[in-house]
C-alpha positions in Angstrom: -8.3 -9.0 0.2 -4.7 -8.5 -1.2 -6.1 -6.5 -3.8 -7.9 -3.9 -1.8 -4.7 -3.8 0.1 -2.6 -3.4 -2.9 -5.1 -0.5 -3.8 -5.1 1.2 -0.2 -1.5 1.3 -0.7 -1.2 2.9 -3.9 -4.1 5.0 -2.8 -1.6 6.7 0.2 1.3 6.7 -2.4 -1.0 9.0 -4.4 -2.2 11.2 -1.9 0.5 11.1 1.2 -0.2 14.9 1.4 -3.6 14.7 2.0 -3.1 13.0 5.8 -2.8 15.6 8.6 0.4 16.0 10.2 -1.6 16.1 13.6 -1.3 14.4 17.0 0.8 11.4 16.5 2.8 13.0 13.4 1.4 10.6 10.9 1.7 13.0 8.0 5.7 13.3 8.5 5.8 9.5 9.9 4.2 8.6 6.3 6.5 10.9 4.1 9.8 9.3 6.2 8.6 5.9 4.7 7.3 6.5 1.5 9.6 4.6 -0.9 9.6 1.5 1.8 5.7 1.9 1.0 5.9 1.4 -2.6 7.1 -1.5 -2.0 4.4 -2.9 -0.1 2.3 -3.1 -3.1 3.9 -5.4 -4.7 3.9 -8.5 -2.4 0.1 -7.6 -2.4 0.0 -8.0 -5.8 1.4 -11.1 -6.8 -0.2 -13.0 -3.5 -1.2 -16.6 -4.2 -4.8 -16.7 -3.8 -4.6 -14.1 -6.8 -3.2 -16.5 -9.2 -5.7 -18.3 -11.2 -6.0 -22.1 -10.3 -4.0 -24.6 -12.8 -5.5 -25.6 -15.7 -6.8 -29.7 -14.7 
């Protein structure tokens, strides 16, 4: 699940021009918080069900 997040994420960074700057302004709204976005990837990243279990 973090993953996929992590990848929708970087998937808006890539494209932010692509969403329509219709009705609720999302296009500007997502272009005001770009760099804040960027860092929402990594938190999603480095979550701790990622990790890989302790060797026994």
């Amino acid at each position: 699940m973090p993953v996929a997040l992590a990848v929708l994420t970087a998937g808006l960074l890539a494209c932010h021009r692509a969403v329509p700057n219709t009705g609720l302004h999302l296009g500007s709204l997502l272009e005001a918080f770009l760099p804040w976005l960027g860092l929402a990837v990594l938190p999603c990243c480095s979550w701790p069900c990622c990790a890989a279990p302790p060797p026994p």
